[in-house]
Backbone bond lengths (Angstrom), bond angles and torsions (degrees), N, CA, C in turn:
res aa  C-N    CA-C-N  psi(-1)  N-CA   C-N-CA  omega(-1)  CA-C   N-CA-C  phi
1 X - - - 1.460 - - 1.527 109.15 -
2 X 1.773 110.30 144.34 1.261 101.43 -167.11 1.614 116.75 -89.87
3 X 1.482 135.58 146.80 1.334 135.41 -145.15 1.933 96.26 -106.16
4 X 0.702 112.80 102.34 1.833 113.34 176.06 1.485 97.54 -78.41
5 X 1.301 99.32 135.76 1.540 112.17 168.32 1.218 141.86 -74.42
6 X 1.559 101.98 4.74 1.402 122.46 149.94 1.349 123.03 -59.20
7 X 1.695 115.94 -31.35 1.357 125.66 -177.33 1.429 131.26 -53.36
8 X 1.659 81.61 -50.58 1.304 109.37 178.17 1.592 120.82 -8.32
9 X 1.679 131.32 148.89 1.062 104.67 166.43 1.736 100.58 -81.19
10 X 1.752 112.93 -167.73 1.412 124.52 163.40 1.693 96.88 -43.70
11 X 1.230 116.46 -97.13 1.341 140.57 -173.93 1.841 114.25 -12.08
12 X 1.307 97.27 -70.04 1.564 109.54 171.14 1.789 108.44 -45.88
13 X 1.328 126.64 -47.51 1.429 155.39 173.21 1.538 96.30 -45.68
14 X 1.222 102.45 -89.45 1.372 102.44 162.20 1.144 139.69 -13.30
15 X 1.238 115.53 -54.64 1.550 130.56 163.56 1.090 112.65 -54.68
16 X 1.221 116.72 -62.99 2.038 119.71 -172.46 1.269 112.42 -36.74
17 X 1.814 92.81 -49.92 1.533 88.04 -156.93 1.513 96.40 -98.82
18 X 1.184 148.92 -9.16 1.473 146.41 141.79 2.367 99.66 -26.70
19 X 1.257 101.37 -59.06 1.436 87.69 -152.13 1.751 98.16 -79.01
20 X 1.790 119.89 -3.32 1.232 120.84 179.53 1.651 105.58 -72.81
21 X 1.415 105.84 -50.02 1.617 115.83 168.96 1.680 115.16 -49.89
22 X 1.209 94.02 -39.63 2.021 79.28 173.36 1.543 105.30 -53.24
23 X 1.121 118.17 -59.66 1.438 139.91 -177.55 1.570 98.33 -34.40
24 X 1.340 125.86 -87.38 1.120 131.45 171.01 1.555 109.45 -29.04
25 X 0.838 152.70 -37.83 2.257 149.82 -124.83 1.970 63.13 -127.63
26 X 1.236 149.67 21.58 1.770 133.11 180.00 1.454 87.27 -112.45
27 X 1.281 138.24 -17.27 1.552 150.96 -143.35 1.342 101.85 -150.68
28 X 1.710 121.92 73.14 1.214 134.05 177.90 1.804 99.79 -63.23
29 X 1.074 131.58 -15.97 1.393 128.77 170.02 1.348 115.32 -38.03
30 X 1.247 89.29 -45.73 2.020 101.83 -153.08 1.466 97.73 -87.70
31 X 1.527 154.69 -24.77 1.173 154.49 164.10 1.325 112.72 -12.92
32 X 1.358 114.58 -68.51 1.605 112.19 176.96 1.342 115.02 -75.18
33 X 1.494 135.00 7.90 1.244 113.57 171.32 1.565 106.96 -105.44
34 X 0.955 121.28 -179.47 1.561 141.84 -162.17 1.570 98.67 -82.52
35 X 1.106 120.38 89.20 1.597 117.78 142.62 1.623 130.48 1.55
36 X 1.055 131.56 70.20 1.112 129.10 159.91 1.748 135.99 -1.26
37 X 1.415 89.84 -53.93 1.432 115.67 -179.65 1.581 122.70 -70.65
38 X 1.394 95.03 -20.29 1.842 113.77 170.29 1.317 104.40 -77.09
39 X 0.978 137.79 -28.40 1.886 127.39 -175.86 1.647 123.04 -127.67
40 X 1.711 84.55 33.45 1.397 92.08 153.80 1.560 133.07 -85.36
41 X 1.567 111.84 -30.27 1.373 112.01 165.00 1.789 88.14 179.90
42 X 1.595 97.78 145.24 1.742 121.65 -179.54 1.790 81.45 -36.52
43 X 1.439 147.66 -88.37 1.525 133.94 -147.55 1.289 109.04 -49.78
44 X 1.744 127.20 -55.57 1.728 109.22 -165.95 2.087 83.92 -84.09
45 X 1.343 146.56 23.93 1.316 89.13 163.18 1.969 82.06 -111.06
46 X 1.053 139.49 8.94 1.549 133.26 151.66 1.366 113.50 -56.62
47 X 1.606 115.60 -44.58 1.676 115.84 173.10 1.390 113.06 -62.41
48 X 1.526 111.31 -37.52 1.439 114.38 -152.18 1.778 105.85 -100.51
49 X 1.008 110.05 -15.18 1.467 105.26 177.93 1.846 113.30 -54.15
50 X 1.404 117.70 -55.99 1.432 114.64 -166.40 1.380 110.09 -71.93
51 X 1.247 105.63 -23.24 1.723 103.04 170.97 1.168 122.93 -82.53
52 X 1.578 120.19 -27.47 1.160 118.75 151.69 1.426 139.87 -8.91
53 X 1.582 88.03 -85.61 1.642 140.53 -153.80 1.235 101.31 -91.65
54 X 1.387 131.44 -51.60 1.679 138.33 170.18 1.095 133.93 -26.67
55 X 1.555 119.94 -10.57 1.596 127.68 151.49 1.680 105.33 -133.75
56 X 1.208 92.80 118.77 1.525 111.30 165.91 1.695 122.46 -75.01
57 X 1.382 136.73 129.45 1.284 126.35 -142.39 1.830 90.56 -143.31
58 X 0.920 95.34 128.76 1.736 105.78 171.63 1.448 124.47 -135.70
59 X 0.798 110.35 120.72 1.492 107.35 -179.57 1.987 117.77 -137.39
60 X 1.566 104.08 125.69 1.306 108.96 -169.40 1.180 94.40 -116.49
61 X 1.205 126.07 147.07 1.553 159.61 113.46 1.372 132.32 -83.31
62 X 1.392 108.26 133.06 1.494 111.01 169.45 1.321 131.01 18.09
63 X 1.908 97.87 44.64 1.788 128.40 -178.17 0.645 113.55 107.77
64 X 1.380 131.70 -51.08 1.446 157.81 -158.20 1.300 125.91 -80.57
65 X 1.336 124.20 82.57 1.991 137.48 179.50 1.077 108.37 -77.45
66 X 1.622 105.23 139.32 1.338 113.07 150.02 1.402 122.68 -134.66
67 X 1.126 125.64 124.54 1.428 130.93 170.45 1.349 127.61 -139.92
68 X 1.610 118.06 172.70 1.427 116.92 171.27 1.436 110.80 -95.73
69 X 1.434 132.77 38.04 1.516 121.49 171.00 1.318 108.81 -65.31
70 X 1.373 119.30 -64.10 1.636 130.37 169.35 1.305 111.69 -40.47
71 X 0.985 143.85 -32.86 1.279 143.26 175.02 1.546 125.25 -70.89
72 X 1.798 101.14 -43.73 1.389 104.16 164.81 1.462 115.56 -81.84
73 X 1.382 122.55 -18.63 1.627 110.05 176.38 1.476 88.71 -98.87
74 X 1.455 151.05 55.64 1.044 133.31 105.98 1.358 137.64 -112.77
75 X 1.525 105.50 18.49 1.232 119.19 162.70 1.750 110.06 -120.17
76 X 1.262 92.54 33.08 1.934 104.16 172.40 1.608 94.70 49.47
77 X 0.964 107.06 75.04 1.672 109.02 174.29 1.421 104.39 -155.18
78 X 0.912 147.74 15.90 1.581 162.87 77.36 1.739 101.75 51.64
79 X 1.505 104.62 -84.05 0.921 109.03 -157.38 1.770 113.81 -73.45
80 X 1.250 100.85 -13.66 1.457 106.24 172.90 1.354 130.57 -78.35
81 X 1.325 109.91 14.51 1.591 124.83 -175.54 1.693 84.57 -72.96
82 X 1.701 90.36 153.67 1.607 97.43 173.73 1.874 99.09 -138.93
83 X 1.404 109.43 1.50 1.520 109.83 -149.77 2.105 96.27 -167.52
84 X 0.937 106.38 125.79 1.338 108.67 141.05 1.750 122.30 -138.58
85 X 1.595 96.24 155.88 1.749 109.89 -153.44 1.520 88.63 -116.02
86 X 1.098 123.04 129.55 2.066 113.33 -168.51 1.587 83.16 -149.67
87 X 1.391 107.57 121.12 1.602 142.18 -177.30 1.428 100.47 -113.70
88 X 1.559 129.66 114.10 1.573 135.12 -162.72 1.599 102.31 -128.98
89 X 1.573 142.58 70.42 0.747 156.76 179.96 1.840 97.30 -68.60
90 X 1.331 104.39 107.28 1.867 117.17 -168.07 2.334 88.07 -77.95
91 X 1.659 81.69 117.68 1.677 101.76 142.03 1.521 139.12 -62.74
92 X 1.241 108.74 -1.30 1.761 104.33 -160.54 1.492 109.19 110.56
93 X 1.620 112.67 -35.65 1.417 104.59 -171.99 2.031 86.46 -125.77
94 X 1.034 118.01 140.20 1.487 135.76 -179.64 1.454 102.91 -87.47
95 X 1.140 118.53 -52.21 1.460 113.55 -161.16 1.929 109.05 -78.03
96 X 1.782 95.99 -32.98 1.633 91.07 178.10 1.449 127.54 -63.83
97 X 2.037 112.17 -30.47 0.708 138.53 147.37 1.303 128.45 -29.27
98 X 1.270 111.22 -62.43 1.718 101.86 -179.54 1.731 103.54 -80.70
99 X 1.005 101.85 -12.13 2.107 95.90 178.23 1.513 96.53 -66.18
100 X 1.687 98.69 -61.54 1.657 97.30 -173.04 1.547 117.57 -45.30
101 X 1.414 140.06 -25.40 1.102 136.93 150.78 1.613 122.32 -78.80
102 X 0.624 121.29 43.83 1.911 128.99 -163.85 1.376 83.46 -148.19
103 X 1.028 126.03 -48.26 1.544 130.01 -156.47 1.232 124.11 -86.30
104 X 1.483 100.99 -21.36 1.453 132.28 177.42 1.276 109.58 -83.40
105 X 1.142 128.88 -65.33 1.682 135.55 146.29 1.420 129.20 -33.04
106 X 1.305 123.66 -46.81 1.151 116.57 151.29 1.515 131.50 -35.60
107 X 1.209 99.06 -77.45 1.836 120.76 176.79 1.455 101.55 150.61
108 X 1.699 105.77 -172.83 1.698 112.35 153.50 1.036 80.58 -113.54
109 X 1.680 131.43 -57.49 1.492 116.76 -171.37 1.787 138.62 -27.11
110 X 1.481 108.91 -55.56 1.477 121.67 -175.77 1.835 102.17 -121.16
111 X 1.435 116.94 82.72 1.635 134.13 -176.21 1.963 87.60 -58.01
112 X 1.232 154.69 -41.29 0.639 171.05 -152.00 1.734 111.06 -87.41
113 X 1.459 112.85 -37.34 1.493 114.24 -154.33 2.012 112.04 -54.49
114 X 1.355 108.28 159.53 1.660 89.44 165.03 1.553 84.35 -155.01
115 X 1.573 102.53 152.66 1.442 116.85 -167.25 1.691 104.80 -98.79
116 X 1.516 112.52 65.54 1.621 113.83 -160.65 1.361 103.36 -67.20
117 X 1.155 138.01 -12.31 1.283 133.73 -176.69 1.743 113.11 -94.55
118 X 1.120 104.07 1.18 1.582 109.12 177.79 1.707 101.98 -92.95
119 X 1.752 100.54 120.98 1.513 130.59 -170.94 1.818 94.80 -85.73
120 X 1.427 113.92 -61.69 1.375 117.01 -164.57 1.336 103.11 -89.74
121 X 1.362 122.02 156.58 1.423 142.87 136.93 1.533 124.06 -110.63
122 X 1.336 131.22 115.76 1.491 138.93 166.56 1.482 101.53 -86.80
123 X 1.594 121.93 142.95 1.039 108.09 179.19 1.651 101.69 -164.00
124 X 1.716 104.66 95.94 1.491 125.76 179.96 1.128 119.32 -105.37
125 X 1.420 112.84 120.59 1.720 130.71 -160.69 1.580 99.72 -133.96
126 X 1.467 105.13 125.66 1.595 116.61 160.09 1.287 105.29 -85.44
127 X 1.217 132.44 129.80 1.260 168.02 128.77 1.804 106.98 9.82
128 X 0.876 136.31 114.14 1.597 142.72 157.76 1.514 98.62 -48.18
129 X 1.251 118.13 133.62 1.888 115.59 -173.52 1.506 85.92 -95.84
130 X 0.999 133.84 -30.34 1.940 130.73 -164.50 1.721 110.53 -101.22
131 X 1.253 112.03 84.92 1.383 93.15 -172.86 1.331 133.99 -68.85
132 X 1.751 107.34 23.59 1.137 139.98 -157.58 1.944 89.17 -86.86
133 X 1.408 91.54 -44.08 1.858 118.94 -172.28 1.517 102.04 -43.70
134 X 1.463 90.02 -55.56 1.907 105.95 -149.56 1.349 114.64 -91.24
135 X 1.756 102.23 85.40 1.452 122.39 -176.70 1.551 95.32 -92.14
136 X 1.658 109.32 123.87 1.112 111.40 151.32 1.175 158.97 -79.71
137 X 1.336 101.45 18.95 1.736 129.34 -176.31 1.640 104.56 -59.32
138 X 0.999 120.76 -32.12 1.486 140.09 -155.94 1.643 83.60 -86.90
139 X 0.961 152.65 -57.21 1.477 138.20 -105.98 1.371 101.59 -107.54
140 X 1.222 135.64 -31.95 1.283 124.97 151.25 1.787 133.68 -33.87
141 X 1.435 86.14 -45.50 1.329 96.34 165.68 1.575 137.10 -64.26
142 X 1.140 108.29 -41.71 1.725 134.72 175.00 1.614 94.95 -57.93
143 X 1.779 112.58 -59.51 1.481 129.32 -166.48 2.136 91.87 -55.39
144 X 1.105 125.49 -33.53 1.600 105.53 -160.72 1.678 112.54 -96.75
145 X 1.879 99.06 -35.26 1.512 105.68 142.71 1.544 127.13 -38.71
146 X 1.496 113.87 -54.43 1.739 96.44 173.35 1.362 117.15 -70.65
147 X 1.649 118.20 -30.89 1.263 107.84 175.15 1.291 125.38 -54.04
148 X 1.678 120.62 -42.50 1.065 140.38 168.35 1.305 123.60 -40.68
149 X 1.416 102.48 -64.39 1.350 99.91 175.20 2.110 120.36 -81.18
150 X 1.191 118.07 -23.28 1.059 112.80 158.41 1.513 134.87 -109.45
151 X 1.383 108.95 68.35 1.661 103.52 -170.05 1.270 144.22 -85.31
152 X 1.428 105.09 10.57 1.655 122.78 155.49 0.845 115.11 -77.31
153 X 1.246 141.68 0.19 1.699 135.04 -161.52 1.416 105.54 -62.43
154 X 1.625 120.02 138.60 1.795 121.26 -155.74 2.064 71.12 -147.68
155 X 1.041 135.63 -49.13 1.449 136.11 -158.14 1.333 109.70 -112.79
156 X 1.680 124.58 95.47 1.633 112.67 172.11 1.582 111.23 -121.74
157 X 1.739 102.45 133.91 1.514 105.65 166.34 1.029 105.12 -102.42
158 X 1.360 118.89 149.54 1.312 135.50 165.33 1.860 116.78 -131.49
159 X 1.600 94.32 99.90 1.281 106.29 -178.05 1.837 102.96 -36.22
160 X 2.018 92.45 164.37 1.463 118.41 166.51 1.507 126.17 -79.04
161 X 1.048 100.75 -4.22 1.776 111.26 -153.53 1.722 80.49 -80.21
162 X 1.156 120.50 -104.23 1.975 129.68 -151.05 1.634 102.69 -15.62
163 X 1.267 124.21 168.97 1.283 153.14 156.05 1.252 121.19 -156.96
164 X 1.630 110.22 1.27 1.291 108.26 167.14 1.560 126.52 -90.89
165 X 1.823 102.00 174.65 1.651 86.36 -136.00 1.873 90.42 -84.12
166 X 0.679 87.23 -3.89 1.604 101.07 -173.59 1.839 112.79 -62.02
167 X 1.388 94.36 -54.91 1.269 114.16 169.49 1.331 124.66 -61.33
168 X 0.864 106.46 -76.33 1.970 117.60 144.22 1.263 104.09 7.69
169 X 1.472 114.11 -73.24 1.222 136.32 -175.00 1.670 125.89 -38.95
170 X 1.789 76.12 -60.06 1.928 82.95 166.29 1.350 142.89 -80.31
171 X 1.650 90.82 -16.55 1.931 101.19 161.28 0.730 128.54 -69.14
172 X 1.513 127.85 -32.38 1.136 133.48 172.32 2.016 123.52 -73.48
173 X 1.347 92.86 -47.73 1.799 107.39 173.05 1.810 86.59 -50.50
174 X 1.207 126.75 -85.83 1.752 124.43 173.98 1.316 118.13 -19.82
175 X 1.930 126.39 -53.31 1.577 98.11 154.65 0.742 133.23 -62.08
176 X 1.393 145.36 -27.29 1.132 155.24 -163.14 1.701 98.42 -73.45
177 X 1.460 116.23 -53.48 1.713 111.74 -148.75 1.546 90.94 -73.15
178 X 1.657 126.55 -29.11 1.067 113.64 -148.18 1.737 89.40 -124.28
179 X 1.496 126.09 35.78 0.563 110.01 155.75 1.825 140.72 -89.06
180 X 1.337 130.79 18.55 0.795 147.14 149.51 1.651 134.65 -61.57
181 X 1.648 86.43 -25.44 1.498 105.46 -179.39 1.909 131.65 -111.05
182 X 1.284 91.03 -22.14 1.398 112.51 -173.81 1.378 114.96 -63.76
183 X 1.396 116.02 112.57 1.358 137.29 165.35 1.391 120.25 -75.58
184 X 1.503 117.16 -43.14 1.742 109.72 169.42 1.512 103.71 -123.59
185 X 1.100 119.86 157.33 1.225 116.95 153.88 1.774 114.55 -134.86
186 X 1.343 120.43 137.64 1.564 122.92 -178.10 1.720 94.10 -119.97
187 X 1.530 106.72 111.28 1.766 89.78 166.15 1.511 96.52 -158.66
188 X 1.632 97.06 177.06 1.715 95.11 174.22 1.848 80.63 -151.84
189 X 1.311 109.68 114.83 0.846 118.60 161.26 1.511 113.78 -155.89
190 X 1.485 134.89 -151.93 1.510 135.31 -151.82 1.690 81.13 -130.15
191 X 1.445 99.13 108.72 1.794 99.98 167.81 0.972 109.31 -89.99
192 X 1.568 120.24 135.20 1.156 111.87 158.08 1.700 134.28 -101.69
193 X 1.507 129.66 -166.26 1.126 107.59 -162.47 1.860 99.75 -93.28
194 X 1.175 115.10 4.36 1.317 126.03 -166.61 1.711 95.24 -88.34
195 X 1.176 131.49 -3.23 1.663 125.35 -135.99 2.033 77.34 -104.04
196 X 1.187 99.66 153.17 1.235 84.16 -166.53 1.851 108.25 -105.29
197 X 1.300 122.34 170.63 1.606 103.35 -173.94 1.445 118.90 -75.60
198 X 1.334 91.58 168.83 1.146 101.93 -166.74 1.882 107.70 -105.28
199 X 0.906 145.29 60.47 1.174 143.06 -113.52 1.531 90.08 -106.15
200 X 1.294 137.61 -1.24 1.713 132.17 -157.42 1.593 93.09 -132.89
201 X 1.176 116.62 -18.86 1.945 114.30 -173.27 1.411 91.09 -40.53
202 X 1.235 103.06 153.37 1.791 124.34 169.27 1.791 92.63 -137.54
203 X 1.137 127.67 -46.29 0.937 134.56 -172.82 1.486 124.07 -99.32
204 X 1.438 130.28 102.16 1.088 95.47 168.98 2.167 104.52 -159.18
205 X 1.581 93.92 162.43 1.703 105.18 -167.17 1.115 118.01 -128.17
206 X 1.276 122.64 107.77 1.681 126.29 174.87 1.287 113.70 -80.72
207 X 1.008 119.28 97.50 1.597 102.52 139.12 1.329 146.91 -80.55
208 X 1.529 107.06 111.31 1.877 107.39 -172.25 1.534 122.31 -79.69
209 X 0.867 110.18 115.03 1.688 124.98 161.41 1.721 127.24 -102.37
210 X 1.203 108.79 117.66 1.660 108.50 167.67 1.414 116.11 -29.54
211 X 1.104 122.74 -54.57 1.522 147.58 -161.74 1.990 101.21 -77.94
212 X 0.958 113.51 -41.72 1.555 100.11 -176.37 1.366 107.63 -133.22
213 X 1.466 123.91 -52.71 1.597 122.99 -161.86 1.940 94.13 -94.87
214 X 1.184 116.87 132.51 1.262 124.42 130.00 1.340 134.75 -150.33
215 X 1.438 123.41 39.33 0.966 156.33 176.94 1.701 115.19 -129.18
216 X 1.985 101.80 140.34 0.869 98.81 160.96 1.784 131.93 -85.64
217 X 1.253 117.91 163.16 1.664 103.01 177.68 2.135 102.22 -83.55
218 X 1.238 107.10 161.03 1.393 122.19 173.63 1.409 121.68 -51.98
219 X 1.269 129.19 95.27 1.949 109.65 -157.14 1.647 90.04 -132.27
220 X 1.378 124.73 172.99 1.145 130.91 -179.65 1.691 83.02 -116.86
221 X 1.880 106.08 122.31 1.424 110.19 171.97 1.088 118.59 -77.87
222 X 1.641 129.81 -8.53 1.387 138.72 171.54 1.635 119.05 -40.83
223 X 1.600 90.34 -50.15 1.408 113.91 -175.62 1.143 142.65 -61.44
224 X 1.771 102.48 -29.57 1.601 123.98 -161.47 1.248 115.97 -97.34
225 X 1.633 116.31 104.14 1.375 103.73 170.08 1.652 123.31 -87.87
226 X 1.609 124.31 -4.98 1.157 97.06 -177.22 1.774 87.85 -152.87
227 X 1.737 101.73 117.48 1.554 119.83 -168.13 1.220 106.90 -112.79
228 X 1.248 128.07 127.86 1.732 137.34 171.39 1.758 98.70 -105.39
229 X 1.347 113.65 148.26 1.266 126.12 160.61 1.372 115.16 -141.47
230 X 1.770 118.87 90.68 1.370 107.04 179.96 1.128 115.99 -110.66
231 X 1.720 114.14 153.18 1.212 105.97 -159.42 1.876 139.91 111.07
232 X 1.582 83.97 -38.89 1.386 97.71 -163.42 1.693 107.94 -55.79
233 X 1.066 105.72 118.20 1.911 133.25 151.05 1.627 103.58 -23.69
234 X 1.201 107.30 -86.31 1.441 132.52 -152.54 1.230 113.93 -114.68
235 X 1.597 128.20 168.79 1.532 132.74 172.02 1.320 90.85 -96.22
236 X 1.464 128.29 21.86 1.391 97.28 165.20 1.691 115.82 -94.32
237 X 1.100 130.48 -4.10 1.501 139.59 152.05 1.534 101.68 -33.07
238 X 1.113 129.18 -50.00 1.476 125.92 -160.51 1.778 108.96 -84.97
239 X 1.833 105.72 -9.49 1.225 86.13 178.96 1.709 103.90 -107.04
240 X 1.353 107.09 -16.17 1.294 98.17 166.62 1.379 126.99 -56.41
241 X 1.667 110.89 -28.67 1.508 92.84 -159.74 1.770 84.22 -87.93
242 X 1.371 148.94 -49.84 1.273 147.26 172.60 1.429 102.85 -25.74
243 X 1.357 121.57 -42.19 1.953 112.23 -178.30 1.423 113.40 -97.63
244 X 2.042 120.74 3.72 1.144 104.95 170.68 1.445 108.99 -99.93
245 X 1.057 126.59 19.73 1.719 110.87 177.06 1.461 120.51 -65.48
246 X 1.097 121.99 156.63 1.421 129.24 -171.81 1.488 98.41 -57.81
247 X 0.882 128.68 -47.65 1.744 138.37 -169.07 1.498 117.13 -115.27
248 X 1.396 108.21 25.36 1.856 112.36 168.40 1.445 96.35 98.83
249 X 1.292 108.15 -172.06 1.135 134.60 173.63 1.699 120.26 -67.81
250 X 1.689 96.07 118.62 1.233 100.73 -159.77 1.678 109.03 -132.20
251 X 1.437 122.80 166.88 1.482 103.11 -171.83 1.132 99.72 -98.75
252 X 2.112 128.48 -170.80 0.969 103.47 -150.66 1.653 65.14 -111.87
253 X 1.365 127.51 91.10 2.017 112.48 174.16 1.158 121.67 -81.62
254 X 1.762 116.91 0.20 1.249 113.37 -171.35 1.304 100.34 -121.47
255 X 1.421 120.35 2.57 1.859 109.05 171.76 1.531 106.83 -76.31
256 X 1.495 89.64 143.60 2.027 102.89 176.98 1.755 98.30 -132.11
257 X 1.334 111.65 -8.98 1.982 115.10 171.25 1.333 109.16 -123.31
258 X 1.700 124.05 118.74 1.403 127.13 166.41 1.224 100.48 -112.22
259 X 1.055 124.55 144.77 1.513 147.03 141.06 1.302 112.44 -131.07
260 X 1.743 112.45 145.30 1.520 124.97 176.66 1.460 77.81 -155.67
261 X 1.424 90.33 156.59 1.461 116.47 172.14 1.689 98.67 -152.00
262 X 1.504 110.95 142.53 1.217 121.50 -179.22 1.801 113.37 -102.14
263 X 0.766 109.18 142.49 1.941 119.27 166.99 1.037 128.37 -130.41
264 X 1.415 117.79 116.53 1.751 136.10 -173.18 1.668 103.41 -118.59
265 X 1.495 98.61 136.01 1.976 93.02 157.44 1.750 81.41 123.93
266 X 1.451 112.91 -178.74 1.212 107.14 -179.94 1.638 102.79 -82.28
267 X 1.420 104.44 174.29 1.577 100.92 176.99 1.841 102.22 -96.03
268 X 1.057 106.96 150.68 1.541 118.17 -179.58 1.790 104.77 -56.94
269 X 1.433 115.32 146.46 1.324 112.36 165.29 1.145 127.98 -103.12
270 X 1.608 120.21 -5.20 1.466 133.81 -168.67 1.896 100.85 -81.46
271 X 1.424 141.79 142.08 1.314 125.91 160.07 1.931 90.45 -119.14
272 X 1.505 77.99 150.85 0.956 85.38 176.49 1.914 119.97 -100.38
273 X 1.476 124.17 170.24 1.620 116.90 -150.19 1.681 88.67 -87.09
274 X 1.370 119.71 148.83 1.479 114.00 174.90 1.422 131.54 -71.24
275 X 0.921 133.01 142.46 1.534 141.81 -154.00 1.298 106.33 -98.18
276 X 1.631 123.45 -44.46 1.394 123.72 -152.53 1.798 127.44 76.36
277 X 1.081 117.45 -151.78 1.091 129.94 164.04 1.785 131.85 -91.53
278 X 1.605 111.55 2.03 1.098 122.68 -178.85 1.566 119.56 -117.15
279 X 1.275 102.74 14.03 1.574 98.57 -169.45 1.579 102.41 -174.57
């Protein structure tokens, strides 16, 4: 007998249209328009709203943002963010750039708004080609705006792509603000010894590069149950993170996930442009 998809339970429902939305989030076009799947009937758009709406997506170019924040806080779906993914393609100027996406997320409507229920931050930046460009005077500023506007953050990535110093700047000000709070962290960047600890990570993934990361960040090993190291050069990764714990050298009694990966040969010089989550 044939099964109508009306039948469906919630859950199963859920699913469909969960793996249709991946599909859709491949076609950053369609973000600001209206979901289809919401005005098929009051039950799938009750199923379909949080899956929707549950990652907030921004993406700037050369000034110019586009996203569905406005879209979900005008269909009261705001509060169902669980995640935003922010792609910062640099104009010449870095700092106007990341406003113009700050700004975009924000609203014009509510100058005030903050997305307190957003756990994750993704955060993919092309590189300033002139490092003549990438003044970091700005970056403090950008760093208290995201705090501001996202101050639950418990999960932050910080793409491979930047080496500029600018950028640099703001990954680090971002560990730093949220380091009190941060449950995972995924990054490959250049820690420094100023970066402050991370004392709550459970989660966390290095990626090593010649070019930016060769350092570990400050973590309490007490904490971490599940550690990636890709990339790594040397065994000296393993003694940094043993001498960065908040309280010395510590064992690892609470990891239950290892990964390491080793890298020999020169490192590549080409990077490639960032993709995001759709490609």
């Amino acid at each position: 007998m044939a099964l109508h998809i009306n039948s469906l339970p919630d859950d199963i429902l859920a699913m469909v249209i969960g793996y249709a939305q991946r599909l859709e989030q491949e076609t950053r076009g369609l973000w600001s328009k209206r979901q289809p799947v919401l005005s098929v009937c009051r039950r799938w758009r009750c199923v379909a709203m949080p899956i929707v709406y549950r990652e907030i997506f921004v993406w700037c170019e050369e000034g110019t943002a586009s996203t569905n924040a406005g879209l979900a806080a005008e269909l009261g779906a705001a509060h169902m963010a669980r995640s935003v993914c922010m792609t910062v393609l640099y104009d010449g100027d870095p700092v106007r750039s990341m406003r113009s996406a700050l700004s975009a997320l924000q609203g014009d409507d509510k100058p005030g708004r903050r997305w307190d229920r957003v756990k994750r931050l993704d955060l993919y930046v092309h590189p300033v080609a002139d490092e003549a460009l990438a003044k970091s005077q700005g970056a403090a500023d950008v760093v208290r705006a995201v705090a501001n506007l996202l101050p639950g953050v418990e999960a932050l990535r910080l793409d491979d792509h930047a080496s500029d110093s600018f950028t640099l700047s703001v990954y680090r000000g971002l560990a730093s603000a949220y380091a009190g709070q941060l449950r995972r962290l995924n990054s490959s960047y250049i820690w420094g010894a100023s970066t402050s600890p991370l004392a709550r990570l459970t989660h966390l993934e290095v990626r090593f590069d010649a070019l930016r990361c060769l350092s570990m960040p400050r973590v309490c090993t007490d904490t971490l149950v599940s550690l990636s190291l890709v990339g790594a050069t040397t065994q000296q990764a393993w003694l940094q993170l043993m001498e960065g714990g908040t309280d010395g050298p510590a064992a690892l009694g609470s990891l239950e996930h290892l990964y390491v990966s080793y890298h020999s040969g020169p490192w590549p010089l080409a990077r490639r442009a960032p993709q995001g989550p759709w490609g």
